[in-house]
C-alpha positions as CSV (number, residue, x, y, z in Angstrom):
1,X,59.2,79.8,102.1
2,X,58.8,80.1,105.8
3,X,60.8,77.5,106.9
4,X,63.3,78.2,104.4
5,X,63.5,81.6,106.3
6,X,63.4,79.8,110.1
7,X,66.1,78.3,108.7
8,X,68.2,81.1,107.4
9,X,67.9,82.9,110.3
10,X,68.9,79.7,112.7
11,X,72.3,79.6,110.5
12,X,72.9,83.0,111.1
13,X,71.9,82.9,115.4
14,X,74.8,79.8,114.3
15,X,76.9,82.3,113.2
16,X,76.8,84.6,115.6
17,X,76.7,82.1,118.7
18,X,80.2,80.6,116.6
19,X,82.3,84.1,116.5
20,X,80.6,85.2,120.3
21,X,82.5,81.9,121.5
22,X,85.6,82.8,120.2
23,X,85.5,86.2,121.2
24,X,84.8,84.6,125.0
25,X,87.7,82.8,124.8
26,X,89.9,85.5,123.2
27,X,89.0,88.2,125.4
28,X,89.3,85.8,128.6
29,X,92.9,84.7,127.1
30,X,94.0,88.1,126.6
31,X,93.1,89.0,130.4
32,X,95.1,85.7,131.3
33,X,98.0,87.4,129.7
34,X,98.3,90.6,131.3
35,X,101.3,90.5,134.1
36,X,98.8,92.1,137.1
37,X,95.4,91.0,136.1
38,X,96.2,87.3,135.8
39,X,97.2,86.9,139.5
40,X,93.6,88.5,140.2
41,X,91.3,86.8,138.1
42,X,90.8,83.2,139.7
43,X,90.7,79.9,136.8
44,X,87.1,79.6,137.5
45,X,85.7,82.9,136.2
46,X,85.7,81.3,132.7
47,X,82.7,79.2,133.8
48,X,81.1,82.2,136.0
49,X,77.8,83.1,133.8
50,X,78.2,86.9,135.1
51,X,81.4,87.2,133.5
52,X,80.0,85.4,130.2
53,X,77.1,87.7,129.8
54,X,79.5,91.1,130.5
55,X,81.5,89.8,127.3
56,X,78.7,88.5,125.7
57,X,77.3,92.0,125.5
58,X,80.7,93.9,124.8
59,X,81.0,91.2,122.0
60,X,77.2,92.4,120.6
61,X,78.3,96.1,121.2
62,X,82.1,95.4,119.5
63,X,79.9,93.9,116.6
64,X,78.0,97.0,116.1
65,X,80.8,99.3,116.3
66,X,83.2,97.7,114.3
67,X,80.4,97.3,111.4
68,X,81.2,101.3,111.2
69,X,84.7,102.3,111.8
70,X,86.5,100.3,109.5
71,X,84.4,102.3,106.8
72,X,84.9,105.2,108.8
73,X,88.6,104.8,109.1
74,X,88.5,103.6,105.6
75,X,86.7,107.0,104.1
76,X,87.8,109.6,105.7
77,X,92.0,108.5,106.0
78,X,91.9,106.8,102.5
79,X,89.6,108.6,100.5
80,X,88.4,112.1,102.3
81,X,91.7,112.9,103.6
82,X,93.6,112.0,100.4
83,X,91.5,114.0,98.3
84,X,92.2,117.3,99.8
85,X,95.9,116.9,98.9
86,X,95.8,117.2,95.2
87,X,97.0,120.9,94.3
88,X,95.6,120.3,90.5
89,X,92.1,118.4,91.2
90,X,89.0,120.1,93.0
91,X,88.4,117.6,95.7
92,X,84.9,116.7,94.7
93,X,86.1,114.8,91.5
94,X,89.7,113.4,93.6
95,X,86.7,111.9,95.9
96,X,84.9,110.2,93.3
97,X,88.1,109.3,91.2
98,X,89.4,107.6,94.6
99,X,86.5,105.7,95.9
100,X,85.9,104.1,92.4
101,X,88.9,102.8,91.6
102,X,89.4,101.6,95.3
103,X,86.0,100.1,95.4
104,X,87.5,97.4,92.7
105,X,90.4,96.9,95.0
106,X,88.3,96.0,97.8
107,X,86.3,93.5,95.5
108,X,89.0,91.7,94.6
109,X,91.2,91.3,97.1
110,X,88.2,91.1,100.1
111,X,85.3,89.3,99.1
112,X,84.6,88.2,102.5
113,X,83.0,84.6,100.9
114,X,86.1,82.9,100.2
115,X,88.1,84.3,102.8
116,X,89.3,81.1,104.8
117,X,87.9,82.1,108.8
118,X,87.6,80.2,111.2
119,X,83.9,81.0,111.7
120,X,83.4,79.0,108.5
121,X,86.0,76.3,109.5
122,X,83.9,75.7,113.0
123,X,80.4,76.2,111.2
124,X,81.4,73.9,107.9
125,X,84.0,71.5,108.1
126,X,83.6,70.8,112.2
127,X,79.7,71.5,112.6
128,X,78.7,70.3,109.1
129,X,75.7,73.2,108.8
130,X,74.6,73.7,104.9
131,X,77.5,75.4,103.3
132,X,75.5,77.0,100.4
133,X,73.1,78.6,102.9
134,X,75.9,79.7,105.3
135,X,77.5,81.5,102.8
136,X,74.5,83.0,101.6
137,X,73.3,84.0,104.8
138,X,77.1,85.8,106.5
139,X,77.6,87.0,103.0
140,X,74.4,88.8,102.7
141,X,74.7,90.0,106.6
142,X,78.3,91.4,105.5
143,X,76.7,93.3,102.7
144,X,74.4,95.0,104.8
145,X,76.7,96.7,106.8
146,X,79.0,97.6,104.0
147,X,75.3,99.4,102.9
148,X,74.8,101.0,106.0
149,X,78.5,102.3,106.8
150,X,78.7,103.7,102.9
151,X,75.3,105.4,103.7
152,X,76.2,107.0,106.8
153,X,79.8,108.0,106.5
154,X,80.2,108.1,102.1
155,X,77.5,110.9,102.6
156,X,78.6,112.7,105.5
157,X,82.5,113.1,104.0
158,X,81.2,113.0,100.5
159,X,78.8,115.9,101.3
160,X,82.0,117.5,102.9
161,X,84.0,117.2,99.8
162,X,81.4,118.9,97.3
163,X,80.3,115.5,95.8
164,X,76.9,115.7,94.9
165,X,74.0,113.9,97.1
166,X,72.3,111.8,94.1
167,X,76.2,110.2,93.4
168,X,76.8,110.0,97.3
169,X,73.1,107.9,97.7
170,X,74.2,105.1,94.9
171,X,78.1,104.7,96.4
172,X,76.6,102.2,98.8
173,X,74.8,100.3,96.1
174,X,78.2,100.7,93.8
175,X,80.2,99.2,96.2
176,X,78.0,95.9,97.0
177,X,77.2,95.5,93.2
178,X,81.2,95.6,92.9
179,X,82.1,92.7,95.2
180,X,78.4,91.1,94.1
181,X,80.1,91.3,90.3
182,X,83.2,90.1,91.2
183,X,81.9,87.4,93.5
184,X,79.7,85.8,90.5
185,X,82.7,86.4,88.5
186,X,85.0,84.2,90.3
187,X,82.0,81.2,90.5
188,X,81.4,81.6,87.3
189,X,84.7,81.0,86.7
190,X,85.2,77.9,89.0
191,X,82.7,76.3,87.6
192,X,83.6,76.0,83.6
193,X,87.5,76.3,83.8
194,X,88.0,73.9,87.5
195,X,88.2,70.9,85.8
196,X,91.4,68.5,84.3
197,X,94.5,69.8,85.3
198,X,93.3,72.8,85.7
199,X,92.4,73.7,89.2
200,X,90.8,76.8,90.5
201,X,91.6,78.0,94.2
202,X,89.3,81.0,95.1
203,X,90.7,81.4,98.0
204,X,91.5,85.5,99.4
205,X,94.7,84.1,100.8
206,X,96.1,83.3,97.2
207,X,96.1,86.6,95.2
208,X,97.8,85.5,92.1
209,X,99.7,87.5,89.8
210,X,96.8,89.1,87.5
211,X,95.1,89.9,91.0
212,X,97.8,91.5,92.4
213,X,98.6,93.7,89.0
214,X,95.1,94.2,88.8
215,X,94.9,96.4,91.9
216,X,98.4,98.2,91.3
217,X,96.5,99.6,88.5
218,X,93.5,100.6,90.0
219,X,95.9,101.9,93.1
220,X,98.1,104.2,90.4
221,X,94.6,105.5,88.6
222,X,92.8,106.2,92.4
223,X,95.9,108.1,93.4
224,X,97.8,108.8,90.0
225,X,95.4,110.5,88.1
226,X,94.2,113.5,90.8
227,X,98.0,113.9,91.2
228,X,98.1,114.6,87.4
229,X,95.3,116.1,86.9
230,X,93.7,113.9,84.7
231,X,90.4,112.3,86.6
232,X,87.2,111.4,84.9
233,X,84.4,113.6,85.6
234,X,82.3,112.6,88.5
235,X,79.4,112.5,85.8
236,X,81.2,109.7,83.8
237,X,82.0,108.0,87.4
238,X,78.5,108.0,88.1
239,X,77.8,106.6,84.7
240,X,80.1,103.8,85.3
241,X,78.5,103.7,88.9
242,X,75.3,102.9,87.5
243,X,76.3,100.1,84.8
244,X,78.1,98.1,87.7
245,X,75.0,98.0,90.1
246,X,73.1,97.3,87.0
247,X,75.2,94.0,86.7
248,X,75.5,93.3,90.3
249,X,71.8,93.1,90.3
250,X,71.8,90.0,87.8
251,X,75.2,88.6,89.4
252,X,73.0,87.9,92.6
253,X,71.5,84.8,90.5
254,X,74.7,82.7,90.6
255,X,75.7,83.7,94.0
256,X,72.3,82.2,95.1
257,X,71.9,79.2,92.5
258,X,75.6,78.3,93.2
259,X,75.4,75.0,94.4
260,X,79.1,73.5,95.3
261,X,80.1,75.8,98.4
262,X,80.7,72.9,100.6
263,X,83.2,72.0,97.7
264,X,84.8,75.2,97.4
265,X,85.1,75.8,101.3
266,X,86.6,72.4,101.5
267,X,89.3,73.8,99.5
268,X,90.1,77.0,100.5
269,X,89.9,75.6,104.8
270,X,92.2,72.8,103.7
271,X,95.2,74.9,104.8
272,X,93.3,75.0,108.2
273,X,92.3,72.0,108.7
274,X,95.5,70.0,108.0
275,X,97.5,73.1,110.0
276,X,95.0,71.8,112.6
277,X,95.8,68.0,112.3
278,X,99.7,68.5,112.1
279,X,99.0,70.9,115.5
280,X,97.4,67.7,117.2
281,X,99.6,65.2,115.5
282,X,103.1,66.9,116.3
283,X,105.6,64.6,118.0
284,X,110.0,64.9,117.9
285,X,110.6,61.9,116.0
286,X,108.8,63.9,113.1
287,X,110.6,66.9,113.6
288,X,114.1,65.1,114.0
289,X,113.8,63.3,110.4
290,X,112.6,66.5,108.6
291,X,115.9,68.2,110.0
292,X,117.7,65.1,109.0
293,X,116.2,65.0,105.5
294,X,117.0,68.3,105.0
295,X,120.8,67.8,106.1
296,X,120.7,64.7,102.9
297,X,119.1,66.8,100.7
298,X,121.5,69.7,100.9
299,X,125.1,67.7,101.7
300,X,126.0,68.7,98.0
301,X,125.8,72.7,98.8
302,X,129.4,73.3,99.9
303,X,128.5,76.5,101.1
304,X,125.7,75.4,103.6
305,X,127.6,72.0,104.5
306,X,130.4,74.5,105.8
307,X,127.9,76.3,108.3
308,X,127.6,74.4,111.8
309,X,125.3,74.5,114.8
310,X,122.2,77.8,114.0
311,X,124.0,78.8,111.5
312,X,123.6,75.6,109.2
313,X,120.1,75.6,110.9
314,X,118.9,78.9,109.4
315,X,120.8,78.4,106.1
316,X,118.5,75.1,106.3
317,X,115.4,76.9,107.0
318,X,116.5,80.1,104.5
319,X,117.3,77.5,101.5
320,X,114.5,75.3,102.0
321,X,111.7,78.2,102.2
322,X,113.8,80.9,99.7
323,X,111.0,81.2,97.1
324,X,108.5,81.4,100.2
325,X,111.1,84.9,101.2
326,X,112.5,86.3,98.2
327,X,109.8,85.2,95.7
328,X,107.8,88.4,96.8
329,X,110.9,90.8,97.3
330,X,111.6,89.8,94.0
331,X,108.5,90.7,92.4
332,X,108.3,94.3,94.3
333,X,111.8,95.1,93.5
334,X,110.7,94.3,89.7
335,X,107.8,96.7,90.5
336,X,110.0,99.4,92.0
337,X,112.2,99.4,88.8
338,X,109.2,100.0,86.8
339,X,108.1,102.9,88.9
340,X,111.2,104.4,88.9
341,X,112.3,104.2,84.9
342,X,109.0,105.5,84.3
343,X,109.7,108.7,86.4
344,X,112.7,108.8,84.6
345,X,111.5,108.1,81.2
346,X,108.9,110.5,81.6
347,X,110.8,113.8,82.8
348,X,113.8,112.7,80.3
349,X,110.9,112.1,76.9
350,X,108.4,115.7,78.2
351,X,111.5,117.4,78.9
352,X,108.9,119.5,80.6
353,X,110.3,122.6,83.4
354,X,106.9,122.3,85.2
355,X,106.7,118.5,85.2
356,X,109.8,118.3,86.3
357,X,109.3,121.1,89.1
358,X,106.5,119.3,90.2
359,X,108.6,116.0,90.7
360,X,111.3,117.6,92.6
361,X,108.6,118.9,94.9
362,X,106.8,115.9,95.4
363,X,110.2,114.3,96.3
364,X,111.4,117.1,98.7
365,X,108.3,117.7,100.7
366,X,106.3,114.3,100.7
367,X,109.0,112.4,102.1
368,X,106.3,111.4,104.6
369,X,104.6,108.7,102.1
370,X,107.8,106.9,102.4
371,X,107.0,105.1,105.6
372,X,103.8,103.6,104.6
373,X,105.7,102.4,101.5
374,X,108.2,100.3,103.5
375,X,105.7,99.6,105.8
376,X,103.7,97.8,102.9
377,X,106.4,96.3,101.4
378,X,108.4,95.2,104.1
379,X,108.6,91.5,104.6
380,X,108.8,91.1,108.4
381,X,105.4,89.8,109.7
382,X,105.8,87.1,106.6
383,X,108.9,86.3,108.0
384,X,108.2,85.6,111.5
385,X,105.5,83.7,110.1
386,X,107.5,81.8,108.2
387,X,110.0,81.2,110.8
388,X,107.2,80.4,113.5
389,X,105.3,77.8,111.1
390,X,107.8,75.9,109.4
391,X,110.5,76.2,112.2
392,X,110.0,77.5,116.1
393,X,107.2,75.4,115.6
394,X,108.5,72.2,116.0
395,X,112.1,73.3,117.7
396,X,110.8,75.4,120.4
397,X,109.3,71.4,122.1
398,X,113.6,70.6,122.6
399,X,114.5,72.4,125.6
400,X,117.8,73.2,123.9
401,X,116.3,75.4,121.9
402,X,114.9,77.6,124.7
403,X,118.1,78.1,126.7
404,X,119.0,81.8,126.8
405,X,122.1,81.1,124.9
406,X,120.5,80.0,121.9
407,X,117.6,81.9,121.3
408,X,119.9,85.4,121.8
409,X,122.4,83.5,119.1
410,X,119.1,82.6,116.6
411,X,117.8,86.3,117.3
412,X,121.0,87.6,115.9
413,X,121.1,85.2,113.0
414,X,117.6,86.0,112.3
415,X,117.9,89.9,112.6
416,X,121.3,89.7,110.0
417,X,119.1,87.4,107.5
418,X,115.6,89.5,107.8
419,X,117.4,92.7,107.0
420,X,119.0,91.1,103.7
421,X,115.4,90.1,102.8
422,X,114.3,93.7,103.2
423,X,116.9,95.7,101.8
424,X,117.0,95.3,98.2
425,X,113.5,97.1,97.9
426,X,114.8,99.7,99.7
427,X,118.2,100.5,98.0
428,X,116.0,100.6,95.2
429,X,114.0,103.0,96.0
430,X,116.5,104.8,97.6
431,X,118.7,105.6,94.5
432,X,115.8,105.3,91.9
433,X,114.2,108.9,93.7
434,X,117.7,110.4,94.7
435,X,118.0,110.2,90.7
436,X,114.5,111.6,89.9
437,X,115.7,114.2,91.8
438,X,119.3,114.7,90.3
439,X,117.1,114.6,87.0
440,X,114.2,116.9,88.0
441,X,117.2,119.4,89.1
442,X,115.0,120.5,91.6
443,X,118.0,120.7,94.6
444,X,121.1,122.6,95.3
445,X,122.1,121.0,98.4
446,X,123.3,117.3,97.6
447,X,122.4,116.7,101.6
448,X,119.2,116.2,100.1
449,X,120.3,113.5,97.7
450,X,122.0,111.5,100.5
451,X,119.1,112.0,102.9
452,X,116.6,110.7,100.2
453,X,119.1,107.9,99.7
454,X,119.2,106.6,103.2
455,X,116.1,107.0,104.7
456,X,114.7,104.0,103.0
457,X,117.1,101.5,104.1
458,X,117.0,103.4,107.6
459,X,113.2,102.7,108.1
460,X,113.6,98.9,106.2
461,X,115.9,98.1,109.1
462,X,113.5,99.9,111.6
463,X,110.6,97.3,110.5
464,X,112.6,94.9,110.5
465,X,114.3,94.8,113.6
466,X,110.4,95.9,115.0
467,X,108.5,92.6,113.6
468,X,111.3,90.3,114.8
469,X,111.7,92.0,118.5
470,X,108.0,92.5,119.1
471,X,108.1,88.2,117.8
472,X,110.6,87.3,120.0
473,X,109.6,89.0,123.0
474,X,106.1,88.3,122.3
475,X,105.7,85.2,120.5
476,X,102.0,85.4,119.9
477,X,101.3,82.1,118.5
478,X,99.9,78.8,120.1
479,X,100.6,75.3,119.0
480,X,98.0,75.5,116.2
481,X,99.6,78.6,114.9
482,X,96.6,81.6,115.9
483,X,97.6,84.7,116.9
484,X,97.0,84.6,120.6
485,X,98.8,87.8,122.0
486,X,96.6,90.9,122.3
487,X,99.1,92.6,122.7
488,X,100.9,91.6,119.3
489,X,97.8,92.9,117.9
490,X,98.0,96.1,119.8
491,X,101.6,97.1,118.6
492,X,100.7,95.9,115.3
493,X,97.7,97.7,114.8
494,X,99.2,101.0,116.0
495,X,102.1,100.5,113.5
496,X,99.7,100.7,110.9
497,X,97.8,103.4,112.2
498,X,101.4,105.1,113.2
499,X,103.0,104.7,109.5
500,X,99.5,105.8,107.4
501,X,99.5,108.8,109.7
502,X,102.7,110.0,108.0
503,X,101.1,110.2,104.6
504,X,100.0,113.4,106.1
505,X,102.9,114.8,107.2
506,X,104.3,118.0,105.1
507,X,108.2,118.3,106.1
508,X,111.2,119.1,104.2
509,X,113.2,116.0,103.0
510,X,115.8,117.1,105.3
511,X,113.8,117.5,108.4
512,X,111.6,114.4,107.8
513,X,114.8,112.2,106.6
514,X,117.0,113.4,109.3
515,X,114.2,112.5,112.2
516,X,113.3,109.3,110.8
517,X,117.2,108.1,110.1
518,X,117.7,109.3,113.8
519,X,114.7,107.5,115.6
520,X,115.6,104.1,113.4
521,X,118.7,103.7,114.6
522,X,118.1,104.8,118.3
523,X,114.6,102.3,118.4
524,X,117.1,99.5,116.7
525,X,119.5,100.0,119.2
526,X,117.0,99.9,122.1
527,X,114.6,97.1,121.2
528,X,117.5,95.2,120.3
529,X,119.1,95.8,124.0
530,X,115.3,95.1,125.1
531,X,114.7,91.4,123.2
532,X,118.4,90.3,124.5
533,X,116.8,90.9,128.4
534,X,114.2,89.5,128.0
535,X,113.5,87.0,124.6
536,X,115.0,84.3,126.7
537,X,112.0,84.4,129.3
538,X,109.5,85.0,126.6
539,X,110.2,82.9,123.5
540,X,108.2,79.8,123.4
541,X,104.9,78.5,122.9
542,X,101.4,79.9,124.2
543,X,99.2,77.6,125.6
């Protein structure tokens, strides 16, 4: 027993040694890549043990901290925040009603043992340490602080919002026993149905379509049910609370008895590691018969055998990966017709004055929510992604490809094609509410109809234009396709921060709409101007 602990706790010093490392490197690489402090800092600091023990400390400190405010973003934005919105729930029970159903979220979509790092890429597949006791070990490490940030900040807001202390004490247990549950759930799973032709990938990275419907339910009852009025009590939620720790306590068996991790994580880092091979392996004469393959395969399209020079290179690239882009537009503009017919239906079947009055509000002064819809839905990291991995990848090694010329012509190509990917969702939504709101009769002036109608397209542009600017004038991957800007993750983590913040915002639809149509098409117009100056300098491949 005591070695089996020694052991334990040498995987997780492992562990910790592995993500230190890359944090090292990361934070040294980001320094490298700032205009003024890379002329300063001299190529041997790396190996300077000073410098490694300053970072190794900020790393230990970063560790701590961020441990705490993702749950403290996560609470008091998503949850506390939220809650106080609801004109027809006390906030007590739109607390409860929101946690719980966003707890299941988070345990299915983020179990943190299958997600593919590359902690357990180094520690697995290149280090060959014991995969059932690395999981074990990170997993129950992650668990912990999900206990102690839930303790700390579910009371402190939860206390805040009315919520009684003896529910607020067993959220922290609730929330483990959920991903525990789910966790066992998915091994159980893998090991009676993963066999034949059927094959089970537990990987996070593929969601699947009953994961994905899955949490739009439990996303419409955490948000849709306070907004109607209809929550459980917080008795019955703490009920329910009580019967998932329950089975989270006996899901803890298979977790631990679960003996074919190595096999599992050798399937969900296979992505990695052959990205990783084809990174090392990459020579022209590859890339010059994929492009010629492709021109065979496609010489009976008339329509793409038509196109010359980038233009037949991104009809190429658009035909070869189209279920890759417009498999998921497809399935959220499905979604967005749902939504919107069952608006419809439901004002046209209650023929209701207050139901309706309460639409045409929502509509006219929540206009704000709008932007963290497109912002969710919008396809434009995925596309740079796409275009990065399966394209610039291999191209940006010809030197003809990084002349100033042809990356401006490519960036307008791109921009045209990126904001047909985005749009349909957006038209959608656009007429689908301007007609809840022709319907709910809740407007006299029909500049609210077209100003309802417009701002989504407006702010699908915006993203648009924003992910493929801040890609081209940033270009934040290396040659084995990481994310190596810290900047990129800057501007991309305040975009989030920027576009959730305007769930708060209370404006007219005319105000809102006006200001947000306005600042689209002046930031288009700017960053545009911006990525034709200086893309050509800054598109091509980090080091």
């Amino acid at each position: 027993m005591k070695s089996r602990g020694n052991s334990m706790m040498k995987t997780l010093r492992i562990s910790f040694s592995l993500k230190n490392t890359y944090r090292i490197n990361s934070i040294y690489y980001g320094f490298k890549q700032i205009p003024v402090i890379k002329k300063i800092l001299p190529e041997s600091l790396y190996a300077a043990g000073g410098f490694k023990l300053v970072v190794s400390i900020l790393s230990v400190i970063w560790e701590i901290i961020s441990g705490f405010i993702g749950k403290f973003i996560y609470i008091f934005f998503m949850i506390f925040m939220v809650s106080a919105l609801f004109s027809k729930t006390p906030q007590r029970e739109a607390f409860v009603n929101i946690l719980f159903f966003l707890t299941f979220i988070g345990a299915l979509l983020n179990t943190f043992i299958f997600d593919p790092s590359k902690d357990k890429y180094y520690a697995v597949v290149l280090l060959r340490i014991d995969a059932r006791e690395f999981a074990i070990v990170n997993y129950a490490y992650e668990l912990c602080k999900i206990l102690i940030g839930f303790l700390v900040f579910g009371l402190i807001f939860g206390l805040l919002s009315n919520v009684p202390v003896y529910v607020m004490l067993i959220v922290p247990l609730f929330v483990v026993c959920a991903k525990l549950t789910v966790s066992a759930f998915i091994l159980w799973s893998y090991e009676n149905h993963n066999h034949g032709k059927i094959k089970i990938n537990v990987s996070e990275n593929r969601l699947g379509v009953f994961k994905v419907m899955l949490a739009i339910l439990f996303l419409a009852a955490a948000y849709g049910l306070p907004a109607l009025g209809f929550c459980p009590p917080v008795s019955v939620l703490f009920v329910l609370m009580l019967v998932v720790i329950v089975i989270g306590v006996f899901s803890c068996r298979r977790i631990v008895t679960f003996d074919k991790y190595r096999i599992v994580y050798g399937q969900i880092l296979k992505d990695m590691d052959s990205m990783v091979e084809s990174a090392k392996n990459m020579d022209v004469d590859k890339n010059r018969t994929l492009i010629s393959a492709e021109k065979e395969s496609l010489e009976l399209n008339s329509r793409i055998e038509k196109k010359k020079g980038f233009e037949y290179l991104n009809a190429v690239f658009i035909n070869r990966h189209k279920r890759l882009l417009w498999k998921p537009v497809k399935r959220v503009c499905a979604i967005c017709i749902l939504l919107v017919a069952a608006g419809i239906a439901a004002m046209l079947y209650l023929d209701d004055p207050g139901f309706r009055k309460d639409m045409a509000e929502l509509l006219l002064k929540n206009l704000g929510m709008s932007t963290f819809w497109m912002y969710l839905i919008n396809r434009g990291m995925g596309y740079t992604q796409a275009l990065f991995m399966n394209c610039d990848h291999s191209l940006l090694c010809y030197p003809f490809y990084r002349k100033p010329k042809a990356v401006l012509e490519l960036f307008t190509i791109r921009l045209r094609e990126i904001i047909k990917i985005n749009l349909p969702p957006a038209l959608i939504l656009g007429a689908g509410l301007s007609a809840m709101l022709f319907i709910s009769h809740g407007t006299q002036n029909p500049l609210n109809y077209l100003i309802l109608f417009l701002v989504f397209p407006a702010e699908s542009v915006f993203f648009s234009v924003h992910y493929l600017v801040i890609y081209y004038m940033l270009q934040p991957y290396n040659a084995g396709t990481e994310i190596k800007s810290g900047m990129y993750k800057v501007i991309t983590g305040l975009t989030y921060m920027a576009c959730y913040m305007t769930i708060q915002l209370r404006m007219s639809t005319l105000k809102f709409g006006g200001i947000m149509i306005t600042f689209s098409v002046v930031y288009c117009v700017v960053a545009c101007v911006l990525a034709y100056r200086i893309a050509p300098r800054t598109f091509k491949i980090r080091e």
